[in-house]
C-alpha positions in Angstrom: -18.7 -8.4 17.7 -17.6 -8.2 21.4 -16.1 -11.1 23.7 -15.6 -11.2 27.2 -13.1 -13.6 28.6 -12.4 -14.4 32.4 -11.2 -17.3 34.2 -10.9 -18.4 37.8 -9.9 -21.8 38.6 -9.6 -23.8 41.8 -10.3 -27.9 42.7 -11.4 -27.8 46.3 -10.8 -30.5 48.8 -13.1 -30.4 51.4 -10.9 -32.4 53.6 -7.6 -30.8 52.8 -5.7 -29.5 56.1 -4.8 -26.3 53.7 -6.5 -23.2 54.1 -7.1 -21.1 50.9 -7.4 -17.3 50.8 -6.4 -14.7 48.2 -3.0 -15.3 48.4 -3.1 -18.8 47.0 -4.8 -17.3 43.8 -2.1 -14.4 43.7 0.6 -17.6 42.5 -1.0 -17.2 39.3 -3.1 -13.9 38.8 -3.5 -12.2 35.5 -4.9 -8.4 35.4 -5.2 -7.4 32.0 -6.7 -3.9 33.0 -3.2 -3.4 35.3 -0.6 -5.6 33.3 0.0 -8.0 36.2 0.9 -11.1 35.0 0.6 -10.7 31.5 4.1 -12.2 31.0 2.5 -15.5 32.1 -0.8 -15.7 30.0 0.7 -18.6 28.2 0.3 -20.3 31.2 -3.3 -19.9 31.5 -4.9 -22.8 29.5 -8.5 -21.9 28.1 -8.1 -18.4 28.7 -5.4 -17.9 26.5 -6.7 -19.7 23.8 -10.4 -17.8 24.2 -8.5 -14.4 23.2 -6.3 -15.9 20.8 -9.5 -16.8 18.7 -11.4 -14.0 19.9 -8.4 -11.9 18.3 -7.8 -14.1 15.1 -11.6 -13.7 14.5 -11.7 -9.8 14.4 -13.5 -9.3 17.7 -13.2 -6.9 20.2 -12.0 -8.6 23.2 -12.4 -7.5 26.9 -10.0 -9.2 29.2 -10.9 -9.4 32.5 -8.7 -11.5 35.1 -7.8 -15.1 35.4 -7.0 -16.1 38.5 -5.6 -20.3 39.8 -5.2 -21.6 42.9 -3.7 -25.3 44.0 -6.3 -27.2 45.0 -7.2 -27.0 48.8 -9.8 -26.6 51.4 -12.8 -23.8 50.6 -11.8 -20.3 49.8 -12.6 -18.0 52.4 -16.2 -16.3 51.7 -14.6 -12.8 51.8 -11.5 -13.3 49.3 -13.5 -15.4 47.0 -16.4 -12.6 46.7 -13.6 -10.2 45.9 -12.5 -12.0 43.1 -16.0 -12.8 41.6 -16.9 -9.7 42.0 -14.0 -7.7 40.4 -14.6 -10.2 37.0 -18.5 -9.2 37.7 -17.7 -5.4 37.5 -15.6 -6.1 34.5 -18.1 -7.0 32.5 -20.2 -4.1 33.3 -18.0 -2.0 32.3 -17.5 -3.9 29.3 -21.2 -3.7 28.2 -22.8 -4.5 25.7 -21.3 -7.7 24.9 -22.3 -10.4 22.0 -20.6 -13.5 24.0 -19.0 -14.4 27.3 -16.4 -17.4 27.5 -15.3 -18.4 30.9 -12.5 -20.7 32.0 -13.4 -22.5 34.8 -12.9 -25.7 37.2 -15.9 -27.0 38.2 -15.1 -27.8 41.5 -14.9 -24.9 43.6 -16.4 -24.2 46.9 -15.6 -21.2 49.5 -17.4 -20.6 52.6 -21.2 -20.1 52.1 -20.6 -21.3 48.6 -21.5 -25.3 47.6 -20.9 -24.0 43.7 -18.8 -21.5 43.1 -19.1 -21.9 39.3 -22.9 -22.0 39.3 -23.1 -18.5 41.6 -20.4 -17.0 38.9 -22.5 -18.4 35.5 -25.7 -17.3 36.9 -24.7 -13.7 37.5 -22.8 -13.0 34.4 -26.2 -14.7 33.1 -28.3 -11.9 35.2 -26.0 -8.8 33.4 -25.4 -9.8 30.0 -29.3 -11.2 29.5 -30.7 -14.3 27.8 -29.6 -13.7 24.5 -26.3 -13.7 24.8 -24.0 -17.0 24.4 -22.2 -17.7 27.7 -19.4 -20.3 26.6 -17.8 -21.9 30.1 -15.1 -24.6 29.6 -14.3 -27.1 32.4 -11.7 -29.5 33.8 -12.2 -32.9 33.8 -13.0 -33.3 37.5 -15.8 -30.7 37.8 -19.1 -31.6 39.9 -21.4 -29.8 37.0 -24.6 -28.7 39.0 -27.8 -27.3 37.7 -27.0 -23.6 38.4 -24.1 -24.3 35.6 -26.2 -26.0 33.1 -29.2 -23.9 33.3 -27.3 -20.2 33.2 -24.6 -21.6 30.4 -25.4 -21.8 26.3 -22.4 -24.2 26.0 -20.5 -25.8 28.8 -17.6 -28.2 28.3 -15.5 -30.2 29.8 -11.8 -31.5 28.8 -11.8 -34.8 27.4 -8.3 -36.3 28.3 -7.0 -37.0 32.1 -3.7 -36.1 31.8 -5.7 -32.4 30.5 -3.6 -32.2 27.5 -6.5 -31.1 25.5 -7.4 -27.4 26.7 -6.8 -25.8 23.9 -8.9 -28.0 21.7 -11.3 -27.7 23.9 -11.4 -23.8 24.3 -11.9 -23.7 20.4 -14.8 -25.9 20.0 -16.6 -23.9 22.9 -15.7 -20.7 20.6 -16.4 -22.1 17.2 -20.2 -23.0 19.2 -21.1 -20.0 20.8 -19.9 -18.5 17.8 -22.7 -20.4 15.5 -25.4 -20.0 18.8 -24.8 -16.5 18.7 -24.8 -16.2 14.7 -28.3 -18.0 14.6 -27.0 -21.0 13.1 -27.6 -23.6 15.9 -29.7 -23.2 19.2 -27.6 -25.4 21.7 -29.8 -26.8 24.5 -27.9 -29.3 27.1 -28.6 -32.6 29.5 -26.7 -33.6 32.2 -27.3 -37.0 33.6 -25.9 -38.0 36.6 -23.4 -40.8 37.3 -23.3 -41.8 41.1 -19.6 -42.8 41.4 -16.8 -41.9 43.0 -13.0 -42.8 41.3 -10.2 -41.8 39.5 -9.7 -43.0 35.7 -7.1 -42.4 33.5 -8.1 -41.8 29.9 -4.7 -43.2 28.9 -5.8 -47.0 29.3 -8.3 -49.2 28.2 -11.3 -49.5 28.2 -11.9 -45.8 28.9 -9.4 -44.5 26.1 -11.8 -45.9 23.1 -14.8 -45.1 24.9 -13.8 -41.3 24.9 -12.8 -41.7 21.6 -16.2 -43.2 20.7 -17.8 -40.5 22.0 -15.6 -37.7 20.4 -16.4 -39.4 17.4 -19.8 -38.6 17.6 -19.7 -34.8 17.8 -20.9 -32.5 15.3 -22.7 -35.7 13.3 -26.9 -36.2 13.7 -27.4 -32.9 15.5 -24.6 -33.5 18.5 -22.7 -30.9 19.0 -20.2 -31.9 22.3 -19.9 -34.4 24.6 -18.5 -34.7 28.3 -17.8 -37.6 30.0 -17.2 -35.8 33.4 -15.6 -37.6 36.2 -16.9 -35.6 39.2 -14.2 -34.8 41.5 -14.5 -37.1 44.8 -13.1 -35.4 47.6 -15.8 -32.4 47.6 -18.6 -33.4 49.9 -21.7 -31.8 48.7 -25.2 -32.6 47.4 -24.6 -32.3 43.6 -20.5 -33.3 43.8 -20.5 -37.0 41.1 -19.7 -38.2 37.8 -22.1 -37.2 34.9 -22.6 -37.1 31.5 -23.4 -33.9 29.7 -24.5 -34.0 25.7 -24.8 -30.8 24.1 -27.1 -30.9 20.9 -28.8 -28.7 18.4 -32.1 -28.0 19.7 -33.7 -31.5 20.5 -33.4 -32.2 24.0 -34.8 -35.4 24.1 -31.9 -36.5 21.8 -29.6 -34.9 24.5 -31.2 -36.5 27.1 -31.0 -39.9 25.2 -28.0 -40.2 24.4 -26.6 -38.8 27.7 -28.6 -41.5 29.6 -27.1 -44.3 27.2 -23.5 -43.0 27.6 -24.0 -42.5 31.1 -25.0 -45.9 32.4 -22.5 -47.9 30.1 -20.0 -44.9 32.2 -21.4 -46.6 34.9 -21.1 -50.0 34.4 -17.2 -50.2 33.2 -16.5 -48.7 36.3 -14.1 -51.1 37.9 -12.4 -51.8 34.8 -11.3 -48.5 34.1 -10.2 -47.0 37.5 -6.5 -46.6 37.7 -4.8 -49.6 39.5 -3.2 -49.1 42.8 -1.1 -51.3 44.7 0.1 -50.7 48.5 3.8 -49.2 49.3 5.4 -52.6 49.5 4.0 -54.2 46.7 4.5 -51.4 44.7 8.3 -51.2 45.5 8.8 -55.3 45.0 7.8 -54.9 41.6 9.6 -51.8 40.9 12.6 -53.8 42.0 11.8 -56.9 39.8 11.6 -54.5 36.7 14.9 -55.4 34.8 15.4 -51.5 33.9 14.7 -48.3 34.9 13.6 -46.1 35.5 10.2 -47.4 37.1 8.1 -44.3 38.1 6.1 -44.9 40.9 3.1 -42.1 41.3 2.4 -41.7 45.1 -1.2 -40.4 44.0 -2.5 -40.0 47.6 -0.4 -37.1 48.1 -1.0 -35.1 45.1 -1.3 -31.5 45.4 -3.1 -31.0 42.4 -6.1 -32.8 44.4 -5.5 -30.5 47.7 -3.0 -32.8 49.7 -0.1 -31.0 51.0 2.4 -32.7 49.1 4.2 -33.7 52.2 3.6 -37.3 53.2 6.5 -39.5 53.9 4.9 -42.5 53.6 6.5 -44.1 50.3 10.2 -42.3 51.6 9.8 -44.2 54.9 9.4 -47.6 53.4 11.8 -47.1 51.1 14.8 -46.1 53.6 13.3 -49.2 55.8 14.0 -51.8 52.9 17.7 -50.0 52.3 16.8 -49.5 48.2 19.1 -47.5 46.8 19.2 -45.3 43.2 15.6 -43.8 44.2 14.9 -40.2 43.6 11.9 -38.1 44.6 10.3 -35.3 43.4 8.9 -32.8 45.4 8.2 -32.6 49.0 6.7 -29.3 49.9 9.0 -28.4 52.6 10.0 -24.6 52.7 10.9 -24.7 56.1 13.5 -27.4 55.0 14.4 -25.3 51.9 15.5 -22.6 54.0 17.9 -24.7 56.0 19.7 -26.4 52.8 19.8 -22.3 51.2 21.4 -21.7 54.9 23.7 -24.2 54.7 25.0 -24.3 51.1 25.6 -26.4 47.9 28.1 -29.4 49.2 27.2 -29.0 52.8 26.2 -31.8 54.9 23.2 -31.4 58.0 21.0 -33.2 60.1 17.7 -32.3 58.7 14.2 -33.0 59.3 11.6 -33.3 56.2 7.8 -33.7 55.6 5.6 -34.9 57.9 4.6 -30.9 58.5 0.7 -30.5 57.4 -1.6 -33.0 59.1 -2.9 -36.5 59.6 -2.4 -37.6 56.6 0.9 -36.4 56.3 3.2 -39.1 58.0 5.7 -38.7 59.9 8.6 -36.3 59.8 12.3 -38.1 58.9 15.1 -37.5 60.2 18.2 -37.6 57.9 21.8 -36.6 57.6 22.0 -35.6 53.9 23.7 -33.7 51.4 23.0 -30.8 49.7 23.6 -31.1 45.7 21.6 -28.4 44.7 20.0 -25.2 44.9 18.0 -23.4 42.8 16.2 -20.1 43.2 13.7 -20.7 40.5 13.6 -24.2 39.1 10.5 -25.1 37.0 8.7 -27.7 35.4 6.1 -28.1 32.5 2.2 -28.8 32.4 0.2 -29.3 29.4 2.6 -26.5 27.5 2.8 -23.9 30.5 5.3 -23.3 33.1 5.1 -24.0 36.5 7.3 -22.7 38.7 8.9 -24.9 41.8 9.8 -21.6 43.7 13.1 -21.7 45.8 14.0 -25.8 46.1 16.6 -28.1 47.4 17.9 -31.3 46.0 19.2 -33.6 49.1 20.8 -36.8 48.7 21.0 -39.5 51.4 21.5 -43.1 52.2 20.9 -43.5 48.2 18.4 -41.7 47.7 17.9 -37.9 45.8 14.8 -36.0 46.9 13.6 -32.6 45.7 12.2 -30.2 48.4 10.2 -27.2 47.0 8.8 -24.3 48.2 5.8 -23.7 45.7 2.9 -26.5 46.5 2.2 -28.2 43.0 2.2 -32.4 41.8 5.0 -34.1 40.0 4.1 -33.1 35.9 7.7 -33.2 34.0 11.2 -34.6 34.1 12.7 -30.8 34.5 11.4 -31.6 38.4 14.8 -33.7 38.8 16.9 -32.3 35.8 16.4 -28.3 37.1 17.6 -29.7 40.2 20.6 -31.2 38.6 19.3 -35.2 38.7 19.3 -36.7 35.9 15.8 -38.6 36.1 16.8 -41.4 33.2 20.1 -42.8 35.6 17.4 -43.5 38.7 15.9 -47.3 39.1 13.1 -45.6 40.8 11.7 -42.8 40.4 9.1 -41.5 43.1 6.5 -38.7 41.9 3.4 -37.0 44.0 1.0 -37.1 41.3 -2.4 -39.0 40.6 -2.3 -39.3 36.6 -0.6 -35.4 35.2 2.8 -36.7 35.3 1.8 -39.3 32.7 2.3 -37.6 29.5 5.4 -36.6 30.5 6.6 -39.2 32.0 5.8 -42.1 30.0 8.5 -41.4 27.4 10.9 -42.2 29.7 9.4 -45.1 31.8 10.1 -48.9 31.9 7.2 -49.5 33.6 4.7 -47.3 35.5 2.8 -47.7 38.9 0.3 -46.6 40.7 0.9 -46.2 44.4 -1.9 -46.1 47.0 -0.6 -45.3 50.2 -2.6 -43.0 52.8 -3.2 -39.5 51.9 -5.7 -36.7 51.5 -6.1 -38.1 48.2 -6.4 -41.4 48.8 -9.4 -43.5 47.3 -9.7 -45.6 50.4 -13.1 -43.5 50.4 -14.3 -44.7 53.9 -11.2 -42.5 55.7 -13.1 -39.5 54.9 -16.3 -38.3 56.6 -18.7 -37.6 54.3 -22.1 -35.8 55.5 -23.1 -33.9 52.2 -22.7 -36.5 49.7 -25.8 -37.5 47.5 -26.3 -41.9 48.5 -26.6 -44.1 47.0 -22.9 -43.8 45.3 -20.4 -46.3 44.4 -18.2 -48.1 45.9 -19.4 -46.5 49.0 -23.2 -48.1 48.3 -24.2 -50.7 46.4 -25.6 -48.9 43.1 -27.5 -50.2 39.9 -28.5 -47.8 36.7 
């Protein structure tokens, strides 16, 4: 038996001031056929778990590329062509093939694209026929359209927000295309939609035994998966949203029942499961009546792994306005600034100017005398088991305060985005990180008390800042909605 694995994965902002082109995806780009990248497949969750079972299972496995970018504005139309079609002439050449498995986003748009995942699934579907299973696995934020579920045999997404569950995900997608292709089950899928816009943690209740509920329900009474997909809100198009998407065994209007059910209570406990968020003074009084630290505030608006720029200074500016001291902050995307602290030197003191760089929703610069603790030409951090390098960074230190400037956009996900930068993250009464939910699992060991920050941003969930023209309406909390 023959697989064919590819992957190509970006979360587009429609209202990001970031451009994205090929470059972006070249951060992480994996050529099998070539050998670029190959010393960082680990790093490419789903993909690398699609060949490791292809592999275990005896099959012959055609690689083409996987390619991630951080999340930004559309791709342009040319560069994101290229890269669709070089995984398109891959599998081609790799013809015949008995299943496809593709790691995806779900949220992807380039110039003259609304789905980029859907115009992918449906040509792969238009080469390797109808009888082949096409296996496509999703993050949690995906907007799944009908071009997805129509040209797909099994499509997924992950379960947990922190995504600590690719993996497991990757091998249930496997183990079913591997029984649809076999004969032994004839998957046939509903996706009902959920007209909401928000962020929700899987980590707190009510939401963490609901999606255990409905784990619990797969592969019992002819169910075979599950997704409770949160939609990702800042891509303004007519099919972007929450849904629901039941996979069963050949009865669709079980699928479709069960999906409506699951979708409307979805629905309803809205409000009680999106993530809390408090605004920059708030959040920093009670960070300061915690009797320990260290309190990790999560300045979610500016989290590049939702296309911000990483380089608001909104949460920095309060803080150095109240004087609080024994702060650190991790990262500001500031390579201009790197460059100045690499110029300068370890131990050096300078006048520097930081953040503030992108756009509108990036603050204003500050001005600081600081001093330069650290450099580091390579400093990295961890996600979900992979590495994720910072590029060249800086640690600064002023007026109390230690902040991390990096040079590679990404969020806040581990510790090591102080410690490789010589901060010990555990000494700090606050600890500042530009990430919406990722830097949970990793930070939550460590934390006396965690808080959700909502201060302006590209991210922000203030959803009337942004002008919408694309987006299906009714949908909540924009409209009033009922189901």
């Amino acid at each position: 038996m023959k697989l064919f694995v590819a992957g190509m994965a970006h979360e587009t902002n429609t209202f990001s001031p970031l451009p994205t082109s090929k470059r972006a995806f070249e951060e992480m780009m994996i050529r099998p056929k070539t050998g670029q990248g190959m010393d960082r497949i680990g790093d490419a969750f789903g993909y690398k778990d699609f060949i490791r079972m292809g592999e275990q299972s005896q099959m012959q496995v055609a690689k083409s590329l996987f390619c991630f970018a951080q999340p930004s504005a559309p791709t342009v139309q040319k560069d994101y062509e290229e890269l669709r079609d070089e995984i398109l002439a891959d599998l081609k050449a790799a013809m015949p093939v008995d299943m496809v498995l593709l790691m995806l986003h779900g949220a992807q748009m380039a110039q003259g694209y609304d789905d980029c995942e859907g115009d992918i699934i449906e040509r792969v579907r238009k080469i390797v026929g109808p009888e082949v299973a096409i296996g496509v696995e999703l993050d949690l934020h995906a907007n799944v359209t009908k071009a997805m579920i129509d040209n797909s045999t099994v499509l997924m997404v992950c379960k947990e927000y922190p995504h600590i569950d690719f993996d497991k995900r990757a091998e249930q997608i496997f183990d079913l295309c591997l029984r649809a292709q076999r004969g032994e089950i004839k998957p046939v899928m509903y996706k009902f939609n959920v007209p909401m816009l928000g962020a929700f943690p899987t980590t707190r209740e009510p939401l963490r035994s609901f999606v255990d509920e409905t784990a619990a329900m797969e592969g019992k009474d002819g169910i075979l998966s599950v997704s409770l997909v949160h939609g990702f809100s800042w891509s303004d198009f007519p099919e972007m949203g929450a849904s629901v998407v039941v996979v069963a065994d050949g009865d669709m209007g079980k699928a479709k029942a069960l999906a409506e059910t699951l979708g409307k209570r979805f629905f309803n406990m809205r409000k009680q499961i999106e993530s809390p968020r408090l605004d920059i003074d708030e959040a920093l009084d009670q960070a300061l009546a915690e009797p320990k630290g260290p309190v990790v505030m999560a300045d979610r608006s500016d989290n590049a792994g939702g296309g911000a720029a990483g380089d608001s200074t909104y949460v920095l500016e309060a803080i150095l306005k109240r004087g609080i001291k024994n702060v650190a902050l991790s990262m500001i995307w500031d390579p201009m600034a790197v460059q100045s602290c690499f110029d300068a030197g370890v131990g050096a003191t300078i006048d520097l100017r930081i953040g503030g760089k992108t756009g509108k929703f990036s603050g204003n610069p500050v001005d600081v005398t600081a001093k330069i603790t650290a450099l580091a030409e390579n400093p990295r951090q961890f996600m979900f088991g992979a590495v994720a390098p910072l590029g060249r960074s800086a640690a600064i230190q002023f007026d109390g305060i230690d902040v991390v400037l990096n040079s590679i956009r990404q969020q806040t996900f581990s510790p090591e985005a102080f410690s490789e930068l010589g901060i010990d993250p555990k000494s700090r009464k606050i600890l500042v990180v530009k990430s919406t939910q990722h830097f949970h699992a990793c930070f939550a060991p460590i934390a006396s008390k965690i808080i959700y920050v909502g201060a302006p941003g590209t991210l922000s969930t203030n959803y009337l800042q942004f002008p919408y023209k694309r987006m299906p309406r009714p949908m909540a909390p924009i409209d009033k909605v009922s189901l």
